[in-house]
Structure formats: structure tokens, C-alpha cells
TIRO-145123 format. One record per residue: residue number from 1; x, y, z of N, C-alpha, C in turn. Coordinates in Angstrom, 2 decimals, m for minus. Atoms other than C-alpha are relative to their C-alpha. Layout:
<atoms>
<atom NUM,<X,Y,Z>,<X,Y,Z>,<X,Y,Z>>,
...
</atoms>
This chain:
<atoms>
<atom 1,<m0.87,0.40,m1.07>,<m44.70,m30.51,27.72>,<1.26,0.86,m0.05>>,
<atom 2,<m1.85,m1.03,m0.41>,<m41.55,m28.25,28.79>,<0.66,m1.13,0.33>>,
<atom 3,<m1.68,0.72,m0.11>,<m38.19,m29.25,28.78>,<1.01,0.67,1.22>>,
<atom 4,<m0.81,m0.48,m0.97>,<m36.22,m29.06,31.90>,<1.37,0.00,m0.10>>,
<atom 5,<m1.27,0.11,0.04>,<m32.99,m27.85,31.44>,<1.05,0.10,1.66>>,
<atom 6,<m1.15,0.13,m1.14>,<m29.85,m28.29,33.62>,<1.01,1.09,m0.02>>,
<atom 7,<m0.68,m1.05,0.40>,<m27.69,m25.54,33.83>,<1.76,m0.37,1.00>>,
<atom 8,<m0.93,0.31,m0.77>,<m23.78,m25.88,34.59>,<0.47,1.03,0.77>>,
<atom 9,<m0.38,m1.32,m0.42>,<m22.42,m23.42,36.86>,<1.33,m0.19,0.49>>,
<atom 10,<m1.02,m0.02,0.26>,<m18.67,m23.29,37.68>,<0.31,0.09,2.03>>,
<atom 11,<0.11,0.04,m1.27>,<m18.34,m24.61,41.44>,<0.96,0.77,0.96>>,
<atom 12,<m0.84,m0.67,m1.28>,<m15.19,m23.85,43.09>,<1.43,0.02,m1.29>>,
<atom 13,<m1.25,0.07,0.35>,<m11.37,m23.35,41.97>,<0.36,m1.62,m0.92>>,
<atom 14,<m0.77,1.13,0.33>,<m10.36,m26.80,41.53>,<m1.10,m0.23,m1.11>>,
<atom 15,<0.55,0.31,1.75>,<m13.66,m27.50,38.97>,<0.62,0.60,m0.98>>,
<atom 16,<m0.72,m0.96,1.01>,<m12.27,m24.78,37.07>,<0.81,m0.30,m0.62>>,
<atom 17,<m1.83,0.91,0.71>,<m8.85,m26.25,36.79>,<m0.52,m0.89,m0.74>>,
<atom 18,<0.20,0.74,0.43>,<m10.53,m29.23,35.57>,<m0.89,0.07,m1.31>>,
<atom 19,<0.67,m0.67,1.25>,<m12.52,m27.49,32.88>,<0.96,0.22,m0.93>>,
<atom 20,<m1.39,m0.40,0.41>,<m9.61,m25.96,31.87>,<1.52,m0.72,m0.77>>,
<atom 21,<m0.87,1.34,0.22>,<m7.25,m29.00,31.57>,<m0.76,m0.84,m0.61>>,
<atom 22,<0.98,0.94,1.14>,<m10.13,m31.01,29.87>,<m0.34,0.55,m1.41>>,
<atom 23,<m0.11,m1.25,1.44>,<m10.80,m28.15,26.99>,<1.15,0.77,m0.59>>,
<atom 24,<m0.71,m0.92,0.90>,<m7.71,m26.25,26.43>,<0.54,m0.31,m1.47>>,
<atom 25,<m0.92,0.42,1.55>,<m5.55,m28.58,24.02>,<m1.05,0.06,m1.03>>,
<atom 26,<0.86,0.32,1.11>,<m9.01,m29.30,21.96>,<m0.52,1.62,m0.36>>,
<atom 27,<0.60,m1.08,0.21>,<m10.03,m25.47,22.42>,<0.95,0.70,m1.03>>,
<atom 28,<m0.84,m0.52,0.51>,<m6.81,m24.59,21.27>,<0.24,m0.42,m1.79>>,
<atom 29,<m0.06,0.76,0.92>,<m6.62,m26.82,18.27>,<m1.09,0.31,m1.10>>,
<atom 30,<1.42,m0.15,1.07>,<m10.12,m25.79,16.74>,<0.05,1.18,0.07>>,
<atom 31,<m0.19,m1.46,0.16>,<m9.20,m21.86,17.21>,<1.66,m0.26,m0.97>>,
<atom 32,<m0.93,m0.05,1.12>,<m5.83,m22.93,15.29>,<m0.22,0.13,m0.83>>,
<atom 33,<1.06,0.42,1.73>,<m7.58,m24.29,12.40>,<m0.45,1.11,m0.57>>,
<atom 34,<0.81,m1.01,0.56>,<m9.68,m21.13,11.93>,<0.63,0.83,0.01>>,
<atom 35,<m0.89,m1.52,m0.19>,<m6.99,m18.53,12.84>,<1.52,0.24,m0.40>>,
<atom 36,<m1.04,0.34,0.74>,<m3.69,m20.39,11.34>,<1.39,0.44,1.03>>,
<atom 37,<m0.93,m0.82,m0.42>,<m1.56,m18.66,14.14>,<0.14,m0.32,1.35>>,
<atom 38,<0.28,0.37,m1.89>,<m0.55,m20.44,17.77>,<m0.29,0.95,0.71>>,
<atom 39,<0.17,m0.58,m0.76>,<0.02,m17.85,19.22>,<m1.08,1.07,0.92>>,
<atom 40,<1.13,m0.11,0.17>,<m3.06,m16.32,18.86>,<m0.62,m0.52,0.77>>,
<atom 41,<0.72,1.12,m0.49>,<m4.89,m19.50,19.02>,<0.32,0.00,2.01>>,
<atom 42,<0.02,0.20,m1.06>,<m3.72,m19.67,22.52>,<m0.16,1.11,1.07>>,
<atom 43,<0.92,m1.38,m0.82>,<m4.29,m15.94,23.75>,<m1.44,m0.51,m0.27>>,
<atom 44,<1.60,m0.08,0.12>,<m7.82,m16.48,22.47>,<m1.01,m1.22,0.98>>,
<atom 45,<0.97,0.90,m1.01>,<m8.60,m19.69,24.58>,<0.16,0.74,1.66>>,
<atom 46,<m0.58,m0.17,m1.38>,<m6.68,m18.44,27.88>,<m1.08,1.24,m0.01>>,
<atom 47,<1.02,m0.85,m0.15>,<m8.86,m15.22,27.44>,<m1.55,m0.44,0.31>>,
<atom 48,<1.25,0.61,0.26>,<m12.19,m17.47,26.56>,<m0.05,m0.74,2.07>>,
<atom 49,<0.24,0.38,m1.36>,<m11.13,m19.11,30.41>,<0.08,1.01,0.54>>,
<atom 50,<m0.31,m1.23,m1.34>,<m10.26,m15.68,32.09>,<m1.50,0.40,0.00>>,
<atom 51,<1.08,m0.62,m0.38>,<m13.61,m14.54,31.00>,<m1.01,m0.93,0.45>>,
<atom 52,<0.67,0.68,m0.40>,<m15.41,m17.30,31.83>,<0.22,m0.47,1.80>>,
<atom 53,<m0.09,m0.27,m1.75>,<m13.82,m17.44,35.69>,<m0.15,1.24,0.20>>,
<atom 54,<0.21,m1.35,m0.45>,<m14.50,m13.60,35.67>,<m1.22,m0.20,0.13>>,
<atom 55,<1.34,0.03,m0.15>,<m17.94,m14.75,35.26>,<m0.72,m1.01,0.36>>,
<atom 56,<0.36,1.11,m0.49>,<m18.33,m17.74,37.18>,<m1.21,0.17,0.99>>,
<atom 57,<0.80,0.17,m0.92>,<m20.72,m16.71,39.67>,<m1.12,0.75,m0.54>>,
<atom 58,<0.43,m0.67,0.75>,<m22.71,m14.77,37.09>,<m1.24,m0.86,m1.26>>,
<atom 59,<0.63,0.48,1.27>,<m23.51,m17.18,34.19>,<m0.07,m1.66,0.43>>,
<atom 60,<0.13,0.72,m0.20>,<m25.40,m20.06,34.02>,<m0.41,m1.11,m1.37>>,
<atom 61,<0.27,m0.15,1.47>,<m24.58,m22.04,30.85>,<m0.30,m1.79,0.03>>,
<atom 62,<1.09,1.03,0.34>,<m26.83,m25.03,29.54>,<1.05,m1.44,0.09>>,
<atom 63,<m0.69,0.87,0.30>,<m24.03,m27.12,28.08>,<1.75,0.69,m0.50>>,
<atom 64,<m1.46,m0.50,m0.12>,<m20.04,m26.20,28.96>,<0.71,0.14,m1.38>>,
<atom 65,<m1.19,m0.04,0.70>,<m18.25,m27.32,25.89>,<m0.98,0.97,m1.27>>,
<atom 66,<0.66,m0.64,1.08>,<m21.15,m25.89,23.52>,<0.07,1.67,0.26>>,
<atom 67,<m0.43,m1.32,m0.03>,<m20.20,m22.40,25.36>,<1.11,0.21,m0.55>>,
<atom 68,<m0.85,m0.66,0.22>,<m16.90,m22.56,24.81>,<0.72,m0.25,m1.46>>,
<atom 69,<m0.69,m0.29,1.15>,<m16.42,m23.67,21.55>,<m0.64,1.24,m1.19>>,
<atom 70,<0.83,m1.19,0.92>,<m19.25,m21.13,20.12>,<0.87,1.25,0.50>>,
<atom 71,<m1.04,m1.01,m0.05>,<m16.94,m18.48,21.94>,<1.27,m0.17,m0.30>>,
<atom 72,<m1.19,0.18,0.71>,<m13.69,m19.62,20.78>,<m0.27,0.50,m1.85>>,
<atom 73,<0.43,m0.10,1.62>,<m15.13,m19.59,17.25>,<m0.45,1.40,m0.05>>,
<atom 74,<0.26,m1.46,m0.10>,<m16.70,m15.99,17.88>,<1.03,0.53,0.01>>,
<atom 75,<m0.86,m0.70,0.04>,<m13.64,m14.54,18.90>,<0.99,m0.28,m0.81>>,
<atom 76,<m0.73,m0.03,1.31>,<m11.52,m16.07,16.14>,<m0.55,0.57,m1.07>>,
<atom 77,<1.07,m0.56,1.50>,<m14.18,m15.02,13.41>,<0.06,1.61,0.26>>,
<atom 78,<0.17,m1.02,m0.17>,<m14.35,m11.67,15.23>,<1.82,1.06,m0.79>>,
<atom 79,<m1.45,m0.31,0.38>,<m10.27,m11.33,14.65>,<m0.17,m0.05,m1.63>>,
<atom 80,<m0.19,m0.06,1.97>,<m10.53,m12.18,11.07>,<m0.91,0.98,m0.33>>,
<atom 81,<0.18,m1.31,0.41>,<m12.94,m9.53,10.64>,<0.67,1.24,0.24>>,
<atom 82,<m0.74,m1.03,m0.20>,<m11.10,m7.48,12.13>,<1.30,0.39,m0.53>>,
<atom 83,<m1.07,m0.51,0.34>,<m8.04,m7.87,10.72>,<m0.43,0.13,m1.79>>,
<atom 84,<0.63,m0.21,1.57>,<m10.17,m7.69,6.99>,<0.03,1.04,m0.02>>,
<atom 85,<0.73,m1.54,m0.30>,<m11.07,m4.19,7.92>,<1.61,0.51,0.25>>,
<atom 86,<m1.39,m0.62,0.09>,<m6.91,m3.54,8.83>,<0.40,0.08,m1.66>>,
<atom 87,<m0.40,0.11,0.73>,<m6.29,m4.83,5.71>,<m0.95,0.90,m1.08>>,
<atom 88,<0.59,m0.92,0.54>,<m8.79,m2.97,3.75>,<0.21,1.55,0.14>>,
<atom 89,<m0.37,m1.21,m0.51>,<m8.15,0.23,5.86>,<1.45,0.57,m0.63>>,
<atom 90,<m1.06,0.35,0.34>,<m4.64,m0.82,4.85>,<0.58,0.82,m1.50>>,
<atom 91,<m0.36,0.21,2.11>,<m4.97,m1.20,1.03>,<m0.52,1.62,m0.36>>,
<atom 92,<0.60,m1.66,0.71>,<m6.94,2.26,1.11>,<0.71,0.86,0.24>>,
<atom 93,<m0.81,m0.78,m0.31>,<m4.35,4.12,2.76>,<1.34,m0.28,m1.39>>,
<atom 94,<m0.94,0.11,1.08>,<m1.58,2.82,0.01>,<m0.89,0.61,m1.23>>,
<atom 95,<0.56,m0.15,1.36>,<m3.95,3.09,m2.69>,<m0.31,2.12,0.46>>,
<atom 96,<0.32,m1.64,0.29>,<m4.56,7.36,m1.61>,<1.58,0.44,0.22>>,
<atom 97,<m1.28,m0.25,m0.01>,<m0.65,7.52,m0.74>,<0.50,m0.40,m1.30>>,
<atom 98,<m0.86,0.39,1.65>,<m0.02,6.06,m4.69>,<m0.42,1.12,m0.45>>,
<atom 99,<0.64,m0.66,1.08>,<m2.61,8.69,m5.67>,<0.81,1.33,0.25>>,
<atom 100,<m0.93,m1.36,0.27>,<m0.69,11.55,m3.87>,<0.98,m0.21,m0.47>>,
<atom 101,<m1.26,m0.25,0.80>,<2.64,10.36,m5.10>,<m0.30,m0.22,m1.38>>,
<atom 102,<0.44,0.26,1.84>,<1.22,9.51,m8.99>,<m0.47,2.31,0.04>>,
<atom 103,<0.72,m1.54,0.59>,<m0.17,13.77,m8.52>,<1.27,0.80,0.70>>,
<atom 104,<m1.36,m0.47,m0.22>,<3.19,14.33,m6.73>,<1.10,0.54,m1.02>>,
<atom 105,<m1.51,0.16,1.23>,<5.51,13.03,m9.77>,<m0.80,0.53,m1.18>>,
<atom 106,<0.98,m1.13,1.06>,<2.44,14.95,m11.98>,<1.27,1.37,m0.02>>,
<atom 107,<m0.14,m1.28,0.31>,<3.26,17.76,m10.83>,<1.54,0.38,0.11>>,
<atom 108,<m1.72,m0.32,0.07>,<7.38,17.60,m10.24>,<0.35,m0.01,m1.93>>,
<atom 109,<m0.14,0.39,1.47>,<7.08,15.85,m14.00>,<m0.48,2.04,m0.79>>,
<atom 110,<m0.08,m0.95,0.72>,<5.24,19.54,m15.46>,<1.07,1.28,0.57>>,
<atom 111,<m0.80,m1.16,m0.37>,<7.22,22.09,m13.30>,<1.07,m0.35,m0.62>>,
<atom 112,<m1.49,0.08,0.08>,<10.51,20.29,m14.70>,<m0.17,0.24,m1.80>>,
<atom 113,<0.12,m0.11,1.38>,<8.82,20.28,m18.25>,<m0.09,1.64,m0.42>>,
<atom 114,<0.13,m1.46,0.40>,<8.04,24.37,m17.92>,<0.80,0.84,0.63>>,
<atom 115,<m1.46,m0.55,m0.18>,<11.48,25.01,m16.47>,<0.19,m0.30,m1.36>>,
<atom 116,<m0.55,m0.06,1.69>,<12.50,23.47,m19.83>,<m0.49,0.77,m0.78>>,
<atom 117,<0.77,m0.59,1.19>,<9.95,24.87,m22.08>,<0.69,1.68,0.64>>,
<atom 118,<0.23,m1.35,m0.06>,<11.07,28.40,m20.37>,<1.35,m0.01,m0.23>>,
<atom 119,<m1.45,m0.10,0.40>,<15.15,27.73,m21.06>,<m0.36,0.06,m1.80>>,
<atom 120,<0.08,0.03,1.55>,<14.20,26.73,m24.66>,<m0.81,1.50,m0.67>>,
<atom 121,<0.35,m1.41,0.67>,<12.04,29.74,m25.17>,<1.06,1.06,0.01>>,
<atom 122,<m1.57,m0.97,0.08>,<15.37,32.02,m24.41>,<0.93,m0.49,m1.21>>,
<atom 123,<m0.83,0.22,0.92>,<16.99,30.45,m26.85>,<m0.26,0.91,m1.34>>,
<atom 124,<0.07,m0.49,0.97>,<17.85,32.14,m30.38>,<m1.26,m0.37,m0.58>>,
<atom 125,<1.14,0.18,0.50>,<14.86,31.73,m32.64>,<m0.06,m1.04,m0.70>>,
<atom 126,<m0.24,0.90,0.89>,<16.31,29.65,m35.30>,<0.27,m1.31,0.63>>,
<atom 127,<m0.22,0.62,m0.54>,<17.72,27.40,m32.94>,<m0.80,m0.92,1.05>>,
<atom 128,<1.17,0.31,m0.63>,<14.82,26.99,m30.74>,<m1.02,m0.53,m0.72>>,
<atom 129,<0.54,0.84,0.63>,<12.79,26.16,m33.72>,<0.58,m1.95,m0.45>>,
<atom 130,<m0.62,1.02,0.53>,<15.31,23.37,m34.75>,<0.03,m1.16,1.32>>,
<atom 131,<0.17,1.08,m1.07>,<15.13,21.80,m31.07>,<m1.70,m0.35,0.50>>,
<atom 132,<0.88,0.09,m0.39>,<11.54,21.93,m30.79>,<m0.77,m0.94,m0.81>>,
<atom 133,<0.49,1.06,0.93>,<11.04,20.18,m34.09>,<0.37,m1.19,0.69>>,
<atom 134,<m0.73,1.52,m0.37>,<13.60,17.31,m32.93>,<m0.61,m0.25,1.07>>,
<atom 135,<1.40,0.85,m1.03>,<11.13,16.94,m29.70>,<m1.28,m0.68,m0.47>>,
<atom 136,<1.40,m0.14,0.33>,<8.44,17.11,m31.62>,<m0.24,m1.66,m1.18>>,
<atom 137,<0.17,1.40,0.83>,<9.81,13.55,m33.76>,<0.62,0.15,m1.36>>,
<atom 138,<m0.53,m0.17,1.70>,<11.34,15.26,m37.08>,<1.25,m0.61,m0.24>>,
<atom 139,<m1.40,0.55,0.06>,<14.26,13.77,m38.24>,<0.80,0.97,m0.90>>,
<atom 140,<m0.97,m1.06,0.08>,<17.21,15.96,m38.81>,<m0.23,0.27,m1.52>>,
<atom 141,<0.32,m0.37,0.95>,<16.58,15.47,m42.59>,<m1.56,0.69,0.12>>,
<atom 142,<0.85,m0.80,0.18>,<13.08,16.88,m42.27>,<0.22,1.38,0.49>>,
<atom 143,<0.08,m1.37,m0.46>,<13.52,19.63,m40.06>,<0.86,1.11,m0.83>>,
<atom 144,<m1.08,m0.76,0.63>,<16.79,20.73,m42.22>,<m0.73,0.58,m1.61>>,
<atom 145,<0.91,m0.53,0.56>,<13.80,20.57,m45.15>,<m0.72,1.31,0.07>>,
<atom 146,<1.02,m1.39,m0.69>,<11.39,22.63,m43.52>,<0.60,1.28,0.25>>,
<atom 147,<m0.63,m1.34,m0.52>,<13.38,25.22,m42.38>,<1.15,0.62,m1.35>>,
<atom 148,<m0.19,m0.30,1.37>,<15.27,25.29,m45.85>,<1.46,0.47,0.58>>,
<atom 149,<m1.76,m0.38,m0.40>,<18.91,25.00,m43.86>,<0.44,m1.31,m0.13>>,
<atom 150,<m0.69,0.93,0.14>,<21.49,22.49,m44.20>,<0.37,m1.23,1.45>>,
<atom 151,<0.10,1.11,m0.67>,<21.61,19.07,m42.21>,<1.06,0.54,1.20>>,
<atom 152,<m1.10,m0.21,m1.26>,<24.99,20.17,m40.10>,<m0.33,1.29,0.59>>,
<atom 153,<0.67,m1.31,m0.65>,<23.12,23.80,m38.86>,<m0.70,m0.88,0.36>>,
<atom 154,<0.95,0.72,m0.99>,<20.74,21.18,m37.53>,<0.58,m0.31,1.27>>,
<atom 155,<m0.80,0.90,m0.95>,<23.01,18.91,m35.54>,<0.67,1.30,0.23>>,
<atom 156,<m0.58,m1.17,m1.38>,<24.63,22.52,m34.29>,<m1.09,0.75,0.59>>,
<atom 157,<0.86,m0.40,m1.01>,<21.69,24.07,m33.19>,<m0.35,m1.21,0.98>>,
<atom 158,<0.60,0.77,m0.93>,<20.67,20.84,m31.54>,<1.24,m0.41,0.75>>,
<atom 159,<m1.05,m0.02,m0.68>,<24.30,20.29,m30.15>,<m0.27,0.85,1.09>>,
<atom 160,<m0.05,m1.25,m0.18>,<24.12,24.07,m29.10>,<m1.19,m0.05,1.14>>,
<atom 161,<0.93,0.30,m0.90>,<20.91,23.39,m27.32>,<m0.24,m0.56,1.03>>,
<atom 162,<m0.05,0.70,m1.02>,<21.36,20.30,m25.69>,<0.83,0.75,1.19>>,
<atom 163,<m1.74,m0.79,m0.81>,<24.77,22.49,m24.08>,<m0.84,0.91,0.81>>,
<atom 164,<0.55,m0.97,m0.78>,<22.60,25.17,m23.25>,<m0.61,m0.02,0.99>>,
<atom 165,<1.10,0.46,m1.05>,<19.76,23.36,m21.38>,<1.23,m0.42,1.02>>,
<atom 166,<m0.69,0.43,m0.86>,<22.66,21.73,m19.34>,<0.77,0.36,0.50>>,
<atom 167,<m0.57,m0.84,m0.88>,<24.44,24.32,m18.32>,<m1.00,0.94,0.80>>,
<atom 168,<1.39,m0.61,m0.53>,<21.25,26.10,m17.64>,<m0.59,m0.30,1.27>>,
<atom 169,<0.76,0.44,m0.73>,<19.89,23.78,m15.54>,<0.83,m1.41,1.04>>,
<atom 170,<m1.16,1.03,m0.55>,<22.89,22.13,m13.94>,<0.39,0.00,1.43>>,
<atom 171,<0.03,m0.35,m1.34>,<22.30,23.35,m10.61>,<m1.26,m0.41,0.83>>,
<atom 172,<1.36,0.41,m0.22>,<18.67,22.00,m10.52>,<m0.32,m1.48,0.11>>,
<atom 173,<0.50,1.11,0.27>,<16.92,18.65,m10.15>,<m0.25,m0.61,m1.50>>,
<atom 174,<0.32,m0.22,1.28>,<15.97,19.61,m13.60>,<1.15,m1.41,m0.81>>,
<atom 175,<m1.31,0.86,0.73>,<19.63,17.65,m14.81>,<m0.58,m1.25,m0.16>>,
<atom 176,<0.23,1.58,m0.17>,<18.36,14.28,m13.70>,<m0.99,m0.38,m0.88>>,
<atom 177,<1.03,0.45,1.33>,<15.62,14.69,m16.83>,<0.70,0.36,m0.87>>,
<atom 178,<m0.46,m0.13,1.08>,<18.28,15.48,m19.03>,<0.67,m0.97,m0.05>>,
<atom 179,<m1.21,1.19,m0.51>,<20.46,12.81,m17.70>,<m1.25,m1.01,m0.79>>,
<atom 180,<1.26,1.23,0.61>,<17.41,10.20,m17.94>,<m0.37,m0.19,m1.36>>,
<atom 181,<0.51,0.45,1.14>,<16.25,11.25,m21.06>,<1.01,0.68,m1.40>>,
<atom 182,<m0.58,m0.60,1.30>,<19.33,12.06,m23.28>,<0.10,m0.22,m1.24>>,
<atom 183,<0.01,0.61,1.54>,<18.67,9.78,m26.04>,<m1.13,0.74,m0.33>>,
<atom 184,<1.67,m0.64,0.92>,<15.05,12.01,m26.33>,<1.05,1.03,m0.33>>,
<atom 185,<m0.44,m1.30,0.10>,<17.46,15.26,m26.28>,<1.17,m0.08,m1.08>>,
</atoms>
């Protein structure tokens, strides 16, 4: 046995209104819920009626409110995917803008390290050894060991050094890593 369905179709103006005024507050209310955002919520029903009087003489639908809350719910669900995909699109754009500035401050970090390394290589010999140790972690008594000189020729080559790099490089960006890191220097 077949089932005869009834189909509603959308008569004149004034039904419309009355569609309209019977569904919005509840249409509106169950696209809130799912979409958290009035304003929204209420573009998305007023749209759900524009397209449904754009297509009044067109569509012939079984049962009214079961159209329009399955399209209310479509086009809220459609928004939240969509704005998943902003936000993803989003997070991937920060996350390759961290990666150029992390290969940015790479590479500002070695150019400012082989400006230094190329002031310290100018330096005297003796002196350049005695600041390269004190980078390198020795403590003024070792290095003054090793090198088989006295503790205060340490602390003046490394005086002498620090002076040098900072007049050296006192015209450069370079300063702001001597500045930053003068307790290493």
C-alpha cells in the first residue's frame, strides 16, 4: 500500500507572514542554542525565510516546520564548520609566522654572534684567549692557571675586552646583546 503524502506549498503573502510569525522566535531560539551568538542566530533564520519566499512557487515541502528546522540546523552546523576551518586556517598561519620569526631571531641571534666572534678575533692574542675562556665557563682562577698569568691580567684583559666589544659595536644592534647579556660578558 503507498502512502499519500500532502505537500505544503506557500500560498500567498499573508500565509507567509503567518509562517513567519509562528516559527521565528522558536527558529531563532534553537539556532541560538547551537550557534551561542543572537546575532547570528537571527541572520540565519531571516535568511532560512528569504530563501524559502525566494522559493515559494518552486518547492513543495512535506512537512513546514520539519523544513525549517533541518535548515536552520544545516546552516548553523555549516557556520561552525566553517568557522573550524578559519580557525584552523588561523592557527596554521600563526604557527608558520612563529616558525619564520623563531628562523628570523635564528638567524639575527648567529649574525650578532659572528659580528662578535669577528671583533674578538681582532683582538690581541693573549687577551682574546683570556675572553674566550671566560665565555667558555672558566673561572678567572682557572683561566689565570692555564695560561700561567696572574688573576689581575685576567680581570684586565677581560675589562679590556668587554671595552673593546662596546665601543666596537656601539653603533650596531649588536649593543643590545651586550646590554642584555652583561652578566655573561
Amino acid at each position: 500500500m503507498s502512502r499519500k503524502y500532502t505537500y505544503f506549498k506557500i500560498k500567498d503573502e499573508a500565509h507567509y507572514r503567518s509562517i513567519f510569525t509562528e516559527y521565528f522566535p522558536s527558529l531563532y531560539y534553537y539556532a541560538l542554542r547551537i550557534i551561542h551568538d543572537e546575532q547570528l542566530a537571527e541572520d540565519f533564520v531571516q535568511e532560512i525565510f528569504l530563501d524559502l519566499w525566494k522559493k515559494k512557487n518552486e518547492v513543495y515541502i512535506e512537512k513546514i516546520a520539519n523544513y525549517l528546522y533541518t535548515s536552520i540546523r544545516f546552516k548553523c552546523m555549516n557556520h561552525i564548520r566553517h568557522e573550524k576551518v578559519k580557525r584552523e586556517y588561523a592557527d596554521k598561519k600563526i604557527s608558520e609566522n612563529n616558525n619564520f620569526i623563531d628562523d628570523s631571531i635564528i638567524m639575527i641571534e648567529e649574525e650578532m654572534v659572528r659580528e662578535i666572534n669577528k671583533h674578538i678575533d681582532s683582538m690581541p692574542e693573549q687577551r682574546k684567549k683570556v675572553f674566550q675562556m671566560y665565555v667558555d665557563g672558566f673561572s678567572q682562577e682557572e683561566i689565570a692557571n692555564k695560561l700561567n698569568i696572574s688573576i689581575n691580567t685576567v680581570k684586565t684583559h677581560k675589562q679590556k675586552a668587554k671595552q673593546f666589544l662596546r665601543e666596537t659595536l656601539k653603533n650596531s644592534l649588536y649593543i643590545i646583546f651586550l646590554i642584555k647579556f652583561d652578566s655573561f660578558l
